[in-house]
Every structure is written in structure tokens, then in C-alpha cells.
N, C-alpha and C positions, 0 to 999 in steps of 0.2 A: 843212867849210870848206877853199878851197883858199890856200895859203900866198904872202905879197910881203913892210916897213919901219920906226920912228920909236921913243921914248923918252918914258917920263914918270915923275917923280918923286912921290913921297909925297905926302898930305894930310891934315890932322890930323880928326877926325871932328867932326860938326859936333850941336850940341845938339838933338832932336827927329828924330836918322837912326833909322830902325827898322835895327835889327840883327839879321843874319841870321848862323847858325850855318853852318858849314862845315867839312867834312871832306876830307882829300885821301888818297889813297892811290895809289903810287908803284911802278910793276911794278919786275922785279928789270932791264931792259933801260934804264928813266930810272935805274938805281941805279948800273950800269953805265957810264953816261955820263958821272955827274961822278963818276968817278976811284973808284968802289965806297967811297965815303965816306957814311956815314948821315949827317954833320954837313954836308955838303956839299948835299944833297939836302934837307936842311930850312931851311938859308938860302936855296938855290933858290928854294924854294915859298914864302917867306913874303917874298921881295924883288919877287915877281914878282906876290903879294898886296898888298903897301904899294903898288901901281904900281896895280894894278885897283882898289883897295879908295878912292883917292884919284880916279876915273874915276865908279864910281859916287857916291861923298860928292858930288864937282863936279856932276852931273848930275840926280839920280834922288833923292838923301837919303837912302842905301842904304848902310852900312858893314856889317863882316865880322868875326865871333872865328870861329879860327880854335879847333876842340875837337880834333881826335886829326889827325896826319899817319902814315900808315902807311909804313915803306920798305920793302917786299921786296927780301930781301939775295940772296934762294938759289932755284934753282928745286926743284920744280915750286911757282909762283905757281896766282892762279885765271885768269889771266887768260893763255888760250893762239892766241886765233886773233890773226889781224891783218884780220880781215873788218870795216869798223867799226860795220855794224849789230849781225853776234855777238860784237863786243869790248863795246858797251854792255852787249847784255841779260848777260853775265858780269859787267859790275858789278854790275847789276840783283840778279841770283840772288845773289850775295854778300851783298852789304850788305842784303839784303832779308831773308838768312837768317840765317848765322853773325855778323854785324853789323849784326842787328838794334839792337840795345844800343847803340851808340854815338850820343851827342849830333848831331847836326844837322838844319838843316834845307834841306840838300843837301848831294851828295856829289860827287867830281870823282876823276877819275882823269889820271894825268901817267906818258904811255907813251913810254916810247923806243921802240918797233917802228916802223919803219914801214908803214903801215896803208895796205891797198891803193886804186888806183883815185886816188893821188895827194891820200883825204880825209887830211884835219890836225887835224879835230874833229867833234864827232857828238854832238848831245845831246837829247833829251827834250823837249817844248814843254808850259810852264805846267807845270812840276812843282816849283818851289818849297815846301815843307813836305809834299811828298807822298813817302812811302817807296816806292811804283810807280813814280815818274815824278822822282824829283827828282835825276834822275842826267846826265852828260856827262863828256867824255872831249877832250884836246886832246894832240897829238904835239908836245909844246913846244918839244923840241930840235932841230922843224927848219931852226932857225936860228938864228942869232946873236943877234941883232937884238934887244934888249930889250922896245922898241915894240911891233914885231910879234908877239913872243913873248906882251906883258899881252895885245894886242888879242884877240889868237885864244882864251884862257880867258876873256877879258873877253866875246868874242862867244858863245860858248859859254853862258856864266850868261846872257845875254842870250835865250837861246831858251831857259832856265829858267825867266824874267823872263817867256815869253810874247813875248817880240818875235820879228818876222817879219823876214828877208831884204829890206832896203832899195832893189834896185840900181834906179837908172833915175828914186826917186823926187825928186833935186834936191839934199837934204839928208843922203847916204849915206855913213856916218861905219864905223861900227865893225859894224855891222850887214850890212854889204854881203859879197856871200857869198865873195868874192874876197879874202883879207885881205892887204892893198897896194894893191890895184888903185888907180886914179886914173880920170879921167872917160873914155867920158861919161856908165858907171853909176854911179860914185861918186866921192865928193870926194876920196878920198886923206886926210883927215883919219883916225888913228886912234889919236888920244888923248882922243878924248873922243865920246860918242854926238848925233848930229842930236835936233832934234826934235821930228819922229817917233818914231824911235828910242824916246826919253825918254819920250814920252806913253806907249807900251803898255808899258811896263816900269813907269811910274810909277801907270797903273792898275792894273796887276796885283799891284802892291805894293799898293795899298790896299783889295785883297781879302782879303789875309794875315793874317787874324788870328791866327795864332801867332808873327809878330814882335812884340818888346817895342820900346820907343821910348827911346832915349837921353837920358840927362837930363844936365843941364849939369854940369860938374865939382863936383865937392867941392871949396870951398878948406878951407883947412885952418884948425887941427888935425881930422885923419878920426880918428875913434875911435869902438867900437864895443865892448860889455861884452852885446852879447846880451842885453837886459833882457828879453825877451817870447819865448815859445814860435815866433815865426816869425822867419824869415832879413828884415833890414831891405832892401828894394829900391831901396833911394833910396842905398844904399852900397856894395851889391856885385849886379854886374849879369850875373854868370854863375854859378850856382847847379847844378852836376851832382851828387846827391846830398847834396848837404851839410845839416843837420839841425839847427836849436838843442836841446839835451840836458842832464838836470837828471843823467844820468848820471857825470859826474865828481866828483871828491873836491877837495872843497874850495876851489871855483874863485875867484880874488880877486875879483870879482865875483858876489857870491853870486844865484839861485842854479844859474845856466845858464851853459854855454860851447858854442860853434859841436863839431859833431861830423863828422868824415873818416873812412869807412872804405873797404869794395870789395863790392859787390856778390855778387862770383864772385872765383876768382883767375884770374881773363882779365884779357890784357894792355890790354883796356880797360874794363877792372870798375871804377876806382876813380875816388875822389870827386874832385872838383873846384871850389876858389872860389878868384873872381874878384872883384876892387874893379873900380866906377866909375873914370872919369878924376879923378884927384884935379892940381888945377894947382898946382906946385911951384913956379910961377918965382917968384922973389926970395924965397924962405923962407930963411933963414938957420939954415946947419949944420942941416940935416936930420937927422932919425932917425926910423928902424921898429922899434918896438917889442913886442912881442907876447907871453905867456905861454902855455907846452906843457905837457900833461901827456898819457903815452902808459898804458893800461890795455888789457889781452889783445894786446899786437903784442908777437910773437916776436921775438928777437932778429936783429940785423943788415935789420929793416926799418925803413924811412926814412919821414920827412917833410919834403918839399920846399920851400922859402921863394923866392917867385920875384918881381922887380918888372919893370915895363915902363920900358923906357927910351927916350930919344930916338931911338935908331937903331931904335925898333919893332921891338926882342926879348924876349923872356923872357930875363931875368940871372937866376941862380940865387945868391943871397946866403946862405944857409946850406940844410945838407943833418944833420939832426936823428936820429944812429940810435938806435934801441934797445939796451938792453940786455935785454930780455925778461922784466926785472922791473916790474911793475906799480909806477906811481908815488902818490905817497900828497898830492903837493902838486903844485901848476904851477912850472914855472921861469920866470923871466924870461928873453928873450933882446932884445938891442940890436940896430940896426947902424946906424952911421952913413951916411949915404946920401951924404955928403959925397965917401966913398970910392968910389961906384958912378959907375962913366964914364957922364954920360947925364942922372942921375936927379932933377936941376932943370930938370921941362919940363911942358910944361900937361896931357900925358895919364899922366902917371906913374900905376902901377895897382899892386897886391901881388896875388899869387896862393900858392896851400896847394894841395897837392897831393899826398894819401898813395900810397905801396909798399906797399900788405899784401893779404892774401887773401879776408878775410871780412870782416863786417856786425860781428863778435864783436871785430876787431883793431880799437881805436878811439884815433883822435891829436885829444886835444881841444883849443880855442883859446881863449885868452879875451882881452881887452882890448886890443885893436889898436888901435895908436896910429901914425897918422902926420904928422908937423909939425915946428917947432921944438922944442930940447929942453924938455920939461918940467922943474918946480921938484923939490925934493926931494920923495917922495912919500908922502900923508895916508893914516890912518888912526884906528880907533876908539882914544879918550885913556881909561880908567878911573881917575878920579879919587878922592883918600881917601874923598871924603864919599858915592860910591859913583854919581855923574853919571858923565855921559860926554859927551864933547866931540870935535870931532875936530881932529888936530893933526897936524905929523912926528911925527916918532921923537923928535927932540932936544926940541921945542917940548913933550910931554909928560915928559919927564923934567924939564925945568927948572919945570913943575908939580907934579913929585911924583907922577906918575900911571903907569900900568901899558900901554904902546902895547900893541897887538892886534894891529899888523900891520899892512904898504903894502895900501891899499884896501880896507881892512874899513869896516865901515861902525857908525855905535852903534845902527840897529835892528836891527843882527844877532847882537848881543853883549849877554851881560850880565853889569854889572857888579857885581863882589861889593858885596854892602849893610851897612855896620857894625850890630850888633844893635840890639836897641830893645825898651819893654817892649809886651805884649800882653796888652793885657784880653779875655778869653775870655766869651763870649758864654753859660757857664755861673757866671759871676764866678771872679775869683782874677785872676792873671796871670802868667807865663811871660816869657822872654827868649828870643826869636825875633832869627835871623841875619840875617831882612828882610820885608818887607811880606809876599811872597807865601807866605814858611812862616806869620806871621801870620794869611793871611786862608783858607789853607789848615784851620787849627784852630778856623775861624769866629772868629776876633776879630777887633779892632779895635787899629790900629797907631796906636804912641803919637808914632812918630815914632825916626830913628836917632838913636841916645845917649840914648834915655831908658832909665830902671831903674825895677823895680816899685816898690820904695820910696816915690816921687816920683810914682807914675804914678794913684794914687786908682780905682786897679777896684775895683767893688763884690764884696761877697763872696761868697764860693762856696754857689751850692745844691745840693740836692742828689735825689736820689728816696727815697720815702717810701713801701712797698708796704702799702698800708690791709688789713684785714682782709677786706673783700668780693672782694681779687684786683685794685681798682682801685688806680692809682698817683697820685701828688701828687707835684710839685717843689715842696719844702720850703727853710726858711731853714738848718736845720740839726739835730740827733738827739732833743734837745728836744721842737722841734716836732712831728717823729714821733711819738714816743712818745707825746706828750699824744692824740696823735688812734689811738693805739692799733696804731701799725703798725710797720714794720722799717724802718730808715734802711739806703738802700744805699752811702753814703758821700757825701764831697763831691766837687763837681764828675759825679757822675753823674747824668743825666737820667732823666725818664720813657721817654723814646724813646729810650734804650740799653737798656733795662732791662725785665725779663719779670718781670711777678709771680705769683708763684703762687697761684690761687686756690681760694677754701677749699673744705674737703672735709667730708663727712659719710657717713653711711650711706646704703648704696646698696642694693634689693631687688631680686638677678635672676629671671630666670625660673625658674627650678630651685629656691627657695625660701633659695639663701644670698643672703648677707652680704657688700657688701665696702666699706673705706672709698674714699669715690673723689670728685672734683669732679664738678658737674651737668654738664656737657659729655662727661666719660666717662663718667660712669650714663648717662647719656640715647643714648651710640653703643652699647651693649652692652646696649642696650632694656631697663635698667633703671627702678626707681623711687628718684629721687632724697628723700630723707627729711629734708633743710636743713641748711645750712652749718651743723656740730657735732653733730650727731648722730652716736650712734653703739652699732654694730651690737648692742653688749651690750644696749643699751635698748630695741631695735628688734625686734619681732615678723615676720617679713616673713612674709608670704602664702606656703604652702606649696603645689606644683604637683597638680592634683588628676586623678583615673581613676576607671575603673567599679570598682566596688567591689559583688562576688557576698557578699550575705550570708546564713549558714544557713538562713532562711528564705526563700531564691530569689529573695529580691528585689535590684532591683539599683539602687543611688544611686550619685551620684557626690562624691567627697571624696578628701583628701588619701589617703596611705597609713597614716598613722601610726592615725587615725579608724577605716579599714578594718579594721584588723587589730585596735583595739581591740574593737571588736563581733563578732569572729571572721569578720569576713568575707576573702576572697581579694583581693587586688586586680592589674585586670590593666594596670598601667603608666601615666606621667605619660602624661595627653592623651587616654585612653583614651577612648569614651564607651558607655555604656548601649545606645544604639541599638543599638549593633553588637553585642554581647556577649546570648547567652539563658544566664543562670545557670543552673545545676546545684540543680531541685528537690529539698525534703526526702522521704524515704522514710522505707517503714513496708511491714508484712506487709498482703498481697494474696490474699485465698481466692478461688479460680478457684471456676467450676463442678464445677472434675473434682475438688474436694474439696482440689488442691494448694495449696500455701503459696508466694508468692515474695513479695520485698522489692523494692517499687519506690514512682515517688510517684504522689500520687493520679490524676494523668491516666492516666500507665501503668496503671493497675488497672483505671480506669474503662474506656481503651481494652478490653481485653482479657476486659471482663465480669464483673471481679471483686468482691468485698465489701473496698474499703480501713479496716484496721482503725484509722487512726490515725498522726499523725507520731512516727516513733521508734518504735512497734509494732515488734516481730520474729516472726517465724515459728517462731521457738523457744516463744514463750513463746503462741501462738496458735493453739486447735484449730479448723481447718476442719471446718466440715458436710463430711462424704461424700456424695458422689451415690447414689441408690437404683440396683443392676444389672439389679433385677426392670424396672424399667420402660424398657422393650425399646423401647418408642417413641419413650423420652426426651423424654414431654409434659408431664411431673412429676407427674403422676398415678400410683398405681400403681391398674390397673383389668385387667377381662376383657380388656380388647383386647389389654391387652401379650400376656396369656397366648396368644390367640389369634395376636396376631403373631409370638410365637417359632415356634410348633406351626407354623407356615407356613414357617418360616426353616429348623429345624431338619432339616423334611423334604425344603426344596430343599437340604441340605447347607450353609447359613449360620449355625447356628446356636451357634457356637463360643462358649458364653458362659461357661468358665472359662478361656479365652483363652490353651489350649494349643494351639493351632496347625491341630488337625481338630473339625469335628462329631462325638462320638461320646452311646453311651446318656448316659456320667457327666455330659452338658453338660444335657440331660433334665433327669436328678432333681438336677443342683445348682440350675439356674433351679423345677424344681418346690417345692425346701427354702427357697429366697428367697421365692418367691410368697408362699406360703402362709405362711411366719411375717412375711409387713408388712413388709422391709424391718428 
């Protein structure tokens, strides 16, 4: 835009303007200009907003908060050309990058350079809530001129807005690319936009759905205690950060207070809220009220208490440091607004705004109060008879009762209860300090100031463990007794109480004995023998095995059986199948006339005469075999003789079984022959 005249003053915002967030940031060459003052450079920018900001409210329904102004004190800044195309895209890459984080929904830059080719301004078209595009740039101090000065940012946000360059079309206001100029392409008016102008800015606004819509003032009293997990919208209408949290200790409003902290420790990390318009006028002697409580903020970090005033600035009313010890309660803090230059006016607003570095430093707030004074202030009353009621401070003392505290409340207290008697649901009764340790014990509350005495509970029973292991709640030892069993005193139940039940002889597998209840005989695969039984009386079943007995036979029985009948036995579980006993023996006459001791199958194997079980060889002469009979056909006949005579002569015939044939083998088989064997 090229640079020409006019002036225009403030407007107050109007109920249903959608609000648009905005950030400025201010090279070190605008910082330069007004006298290297940072306080100078922010009344600048926010005098020459109340002028614009009053341009769109008149025109569009378009108002402006105004979230970080940045001043560059020093160079190197980011912003080094004076080209005004590559002066944009460097805010572009800034704010798009290292400031990303920052609130808006547009950003502006306010350069003292002279920017060449005689442009004045340079901005972005239809970038409104766009981080690519919602950027512009205006050389403000090219002149004096206050008029000219709104108009040229004002035309600027206007081709944020989406509006086009007007000149030529009749109604050429603020839009016209000449800022000054007069006819015959535009009107010279440039306090306010044609309408034209107004329509595409005004449709381009109603594409926006990330502007929120101004709601009409709060009249007062504005107060707010945070009752719900969400920030109220209807009372504070700039919300950066800020958090409702159940986080604080003991907030007067139990059980939440507004939460402030910082993101990062960047210089624009931290939280920020903002009230609605609240309309002060004609309230009498005003005051803001508020309670603080700081938890994890280091020492010498702050909390900022800010209101809006008539001259559309931020007043800083109090400045809240740390001492770096965590607080254990809220304070109160006052101020009367009475003292604030300004602060009886229809958009009055309070703003919070923490110093700290992290998410961890937390400045909490509770009970925001703004209006006439309030009365002296209520709290829970604990009265003797143990009610509660809510009253001041004074108004409970002159009842005798026990204050809680400014804005406690009686469902969040309780109050001590005078005792009372308590009939126990086991009968008897006790003196309980209040209903709930009563009903805690399961009884029945007789009411405060009663005594057991007076109080008629029935009487104590008690548990009775019967002899079968089953239990009774009985009237008393007595009645135990009669039924045979053990009183476990009074006031003890069935269902406190384990009984033991009875035991008798038990038969394990292994053939003992042991006394024990049916539940444990029965896991230890026992036989259970009946409640009272016992083990002297008891025969149990002894474990039974094969059992070898002398006569080879093999049955199965205990051990003790076995060994009485002399038999062997080979262990519990054994059985017969498996086991071939060990036959009796006896003497065995072989053929060869020998004697051995074996039992009869062995003998019979082997060809022999079994003489009998228990026979010995001792006591048993064997037949001998005859030597004469050569043939060994049991015969003695001619043929043996003829079959030695044949043996003899082939050299076989060794029959006194020295080791050769000789004559002596002859005539000893001749001496056998012939005397028969």
C-alpha cells in the first residue's frame, strides 16, 4: 500500500462481534523510533488498535484481543531485508516456526524500515486463522498522521479479511490501494470501510469458524468459584491455557480452583485468563476480590492481577510473588477499584497471568468476585446438637456453635455428633460418639443423648458350636449347654465364629491309625470310622502283598499273615502275578546214579527220580547205572559186549576212564560183563 491522511477514536465492542485474536511483533527499527522505549512501543500498538479495532466493531461486527505484542530491543532480529515480499515471508518462517505457540489468529508486524519501491504494507489474502497465510506487515511510522496510520493496518487486516483493492469502484474507503488518495478512484474517506469493502470482509468473517462470538456484559456481581471441571465461557472469554483443577489444598470453594501455569519457560509459554466485559457503571465503591494459592513456583516468581479500564489498557492492580514455599491455604486479596483511574465503565474486564517455567509451577485461583462490596462473609456454623447451619463468624458464636470458616459450606464438613446409645444387631448396647460409628457396628442409633440404660436393646446372644461342628446363635450358656455344645460367649455370632468339627478314627492306607475330622480323613484318602470313634477300638485294614510260602505257593495278605505261615513277603501292593515263588526241594537221583537237591520240576527236567519234599541226598541212595552196558540201552546183553570189542579195537574203548584204551580197559569191561553188573 502506498502512504497519504485522517483520525479516529475508540469504540466500545459491540455484543455478538466475533473476536479475533491478534498478535503484533515490533522490529528493533519501530523500537528505535519511539525513543527505544518498550512502554512506548506498546501504547503505540494498542492506541492505534482502539482506532482500528473501533473501524471494524462500526463496520464488519469484527472486534480484536490483543494476546502477546513482541518488541525487539537489539539486533540481530529475524526480520532483515526491507524487500516487502521477503519482509513478509520472514514473518511467515518465524511465527510459523519458533512461534508457533503463540495465541492468535493473526499476526502483524510493525516495521520502522523503510521498505522499498515506496510499499507501506504487504499482506497475505484470506488468511485469517491460517498459520501459512495469516500474516501482514505495515511501515506505520511513515507518518504522523494517526488516521492514516489506523487506515494502512486497518487496510492490511483487510486483505487478511479477503478484501480486494477498491479503487475506481465508487465507494473507495479504506480499501483503496493509495492510503489518502481522494477521487476519482476513491473517496478519501479512511475511517471507516465502503460497502463493498464491508461485504467481503463480512463474508469472509462468516467462514471462520474458529472466531468465538462476544456475549453481552456481565452485570454484576461477576463471581466465579469454578464449580465444574470446565472454564465457564459465558465469564471469561480468553482462555490461553488455563485449566479448572482439583489440584489445590483446600480451595474455599471446595472442590476445584481455576489453574495458571507455562507450558515451556519461553517468553511466551504462559498461561493466560481473561474476564468478559463486565459493565461497571454506576456500581457503587467497587471491589475485585479473588483468593491465591501458589504450589511448585520457585521463588521470586510472580502472579500478575490485571483489569481493563476506560482508556483500553491493561492496569496491573497487584503483582503477587513467591516465596518458594508451597502454600497450604488460599489468601484472600482485595482491591478496591474505587482507586483504579478508569474502572467504572461498561467493558471493565480482570485478567491472571503467571511468571513461571513449567506445567509443575502452579498459581491457583478461586472465588472471583467482582461488584459492590459484599456483606460479611458465610460459612459452615457446627452447632451443640451436632446440625449445622450456615452463618458469619459472629452469627455462630452468638449460637454457641463452632464457625468452619469464610465459604465453607455444611456438605462439606462434619460436624461432631454428642454420643447416643446403640443397640447392636447382636443385642446389648454400646455408647457410640454418632450415628455413623453406630451403624458402622451394625446397630441401630437411639438417637443423641440417649444412654443404654433408657435405651431397651434386647439381649446379647451369642454362638453355640453343636457337637456335629454345626453352629446356633443362642440366647445364652444355658441354652448351649442343654443342646450339648460350647458357648463362644456373648455378643459372638455364628458368622464370626469357626467351629470345630468332630473327629474320630481315621484308617489310612498304610494300615495306621489317626484321630482326625471326615474332611481330613477323606483328603489323606482315608477311611473315616464316625464322629467318636476311636483308634484303640478300631481294627483298620492292614496293607496287603504277595506272600511266597514254603510250599511255593503264592496268596496275597497283609505281612504280619505272611510271616505267620512262614512265608516271605514281597512288600505293601505287591502282587502274585508278578512274583514265581521259590519251590520246595528235595533229593533228585539222576540217571548217572548222582544225588542233587532240587524241586520236583527241576528233577523231572533233568531225568531224574524226585525223592520227596524235604528228602536230602544225604540221607538217599541212588541206583548206579550199570558200566557193562556199553550201549546204554539198560539192557545188559551180547551186543554191549560186541559193541565194546568194536570200540576197543578202534582205540574208543576207555572204559575205566583213565584217559587211553589199553589191555586193563579189556578185562575190566570183561570182570563187569560177566559178573551181571
Amino acid at each position: 500500500m502506498r502512504p497519504v491522511g485522517g483520525e479516529q477514536g475508540p469504540a466500545p465492542r459491540n455484543t455478538g462481534d466475533r473476536i479475533t485474536d491478534i498478535a503484533f511483533d515490533a522490529d528493533v527499527e519501530y523500537y528505535n523510533s519511539l525513543g527505544s522505549n518498550v512502554a512506548n512501543v506498546v501504547n503505540d500498538i494498542e492506541s492505534l488498535m482502539n482506532g482500528i479495532e473501533g473501524i471494524y466493531e462500526n463496520n464488519t461486527d469484527i472486534s480484536y484481543e490483543q494476546t502477546t505484542i513482541i518488541v525487539r530491543t537489539a539486533e540481530p532480529d529475524p526480520y532483515t531485508s526491507t524487500n516487502p515480499g521477503t519482509l513478509l515471508g520472514q514473518l511467515d518462517t518465524h511465527w510459523s516456526g519458533s512461534l508457533s505457540s503463540v495465541r492468535r489468529d493473526v499476526a502483524h508486524l510493525m516495521t520502522g524500515k523503510n521498505v522499498d519501491g515506496g510499499v507501506i504494507g504487504i499482506a497475505f489474502l484470506s488468511g485469517i486463522c491460517s498459520t501459512g497465510s495469516g500474516y501482514g506487515l505495515s511501515q506505520s511510522r511513515y507518518t504522523s498522521n494517526v488516521t492514516l496510520r489506523r487506515s494502512l493496518t486497518a487496510h492490511e487486516l483487510g486483505h487478511n479479511w479477503s478484501a480486494q483493492h477498491c479503487d475506481g469502484s465508487g465507494s473507495c474507503n479504506i480499501m483503496c490501494s493509495c492510503n489518502g488518495c481522494g477521487p476519482p478512484d476513491c473517496t478519501g474517506n479512511f475511517t471507516s470501510f465502503g460497502a463493498g469493502e464491508a461485504t467481503q470482509i463480512i463474508n469472509f468473517r462468516n467462514s471462520r469458524s474458529c472466531l468465538i462470538t462476544e456475549p453481552a456484559p456481565v452485570v454484576p456481581p461477576f463471581f466465579d468459584d469454578f464449580p465444574i471441571s470446565t472454564i465457564d465461557l459465558n465469564k471469561w472469554v480468553y482462555i490461553d491455557g488455563a485449566s479448572v483443577s482439583t489440584g489445590s489444598i483446600n480451595p474455599p470453594s471446595p472442590t476445584r480452583a481455576v489453574q495458571l501455569n507455562a507450558t515451556a519457560a519461553g517468553a511466551y509459554d504462559d498461561d493466560d485468563l481473561r474476564s468478559h466485559f463486565i459493565n461497571m457503571v454506576g456500581v457503587t465503591n467497587p471491589q475485585l476480590t479473588y483468593f491465591v494459592e501458589a504450589r511448585g513456583v520457585p521463588s521470586g516468581k510472580q502472579l500478575f492481577v490485571d483489569v481493563w479500564t476506560s482508556s483500553l489498557r491493561w492496569v496491573n492492580v497487584n503483582t503477587i510473588v513467591s516465596d518458594g514455599v508451597d502454600d497450604s491455604a488460599f489468601t484472600q486479596y482485595t482491591t478496591a477499584l474505587t482507586g483504579v483511574s478508569g474502572a467504572a465503565h461498561a467493558e471493565f474486564r480482570v485478567r491472571f497471568r503467571p511468571d513461571v517455567d513449567s506445567s509443575s509451577q502452579n498459581w491457583y485461583i478461586d472465588n472471583v468476585y467482582v461488584g459492590a462490596p459484599q456483606g460479611p462473609p458465610t460459612g459452615a456454623c457446627c452447632l451443640a446438637g451436632g446440625t449445622c447451619v450456615s452463618d458469619t463468624a459472629a452469627g455462630c458464636a452468638t449460637q454457641g456453635g463452632n464457625y468452619q470458616g469464610d465459604n465453607t459450606a455444611c456438605g462439606n464438613v462434619e460436624c461432631p455428633q454428642p454420643p447416643g446409645a446403640c443397640c447392636l444387631d447382636t443385642g446389648g448396647c454400646v455408647t457410640t460418639l454418632n450415628l455413623g460409628l453406630c451403624l458402622a457396628l451394625h446397630g441401630v442409633w437411639q438417637g443423641a443423648g440417649t444412654t443404654c440404660a433408657n435405651a431397651g436393646c434386647p439381649e446379647p446372644i451369642g454362638a453355640c458350636c453343636l457337637p456335629d461342628g454345626s453352629c446356633s446363635d443362642v440366647a445364652d450358656e444355658a441354652a448351649c449347654n442343654a443342646l450339648g455344645g460350647k458357648f463362644q460367649g456373648a455378643g459372638v455370632l455364628c458368622e464370626q465364629t469357626s467351629c470345630p468339627l468332630p473327629t474320630g478314627a481315621c484308617c489310612l492306607d498304610d494300615g495306621s491309625c489317626i484321630t482326625a475330622d471326615a474332611a481330613t480323613c477323606t483328603a489323606q484318602s482315608g477311611t473315616f470310622n464316625g464322629a467318636g470313634s476311636l483308634c484303640v477300638n478300631v481294627t483298620c485294614p492292614q496293607p496287603s502283598g504277595a506272600c511266597c510260602l514254603p510250599s511255593g505257593v503264592c496268596i496275597e495278605t497283609d505281612e504280619d499273615n505272611c510271616l505267620g505261615q512262614s512265608g516271605v513277603f514281597n512288600g505293601v501292593g505287591s502282587l502274585c502275578v508278578n512274583f514265581t515263588c521259590p519251590q520246595p526241594v528235595g533229593a533228585c537221583c539222576l540217571a548217572s546214579g548222582e544225588c542233587v537237591e532240587t524241586d520236583q520240576n527241576g528233577c523231572t527236567a533233568q531225568g531224574g527220580t524226585f525223592s520227596g519234599v524235604g528228602s536230602t541226598c544225604a540221607a538217599t541212595k541212588c541206583a548206579q547205572p550199570c558200566g557193562c552196558d556199553w550201549n546204554n540201552s539198560g539192557d545188559l546183553s551180547s551186543q554191549d559186549f560186541f559193541d565194546f570189542i568194536s570200540a576197543f579195537f578202534s582205540d574208543n574203548g576207555d572204559f575205566n576212564m583213565d584217559g587211553v584204551t589199553t589191555s586193563q580197559d579189556f578185562f575190566d569191561f570183561i570182570a563187569c560183563f560177566f559178573s551181571g553188573c
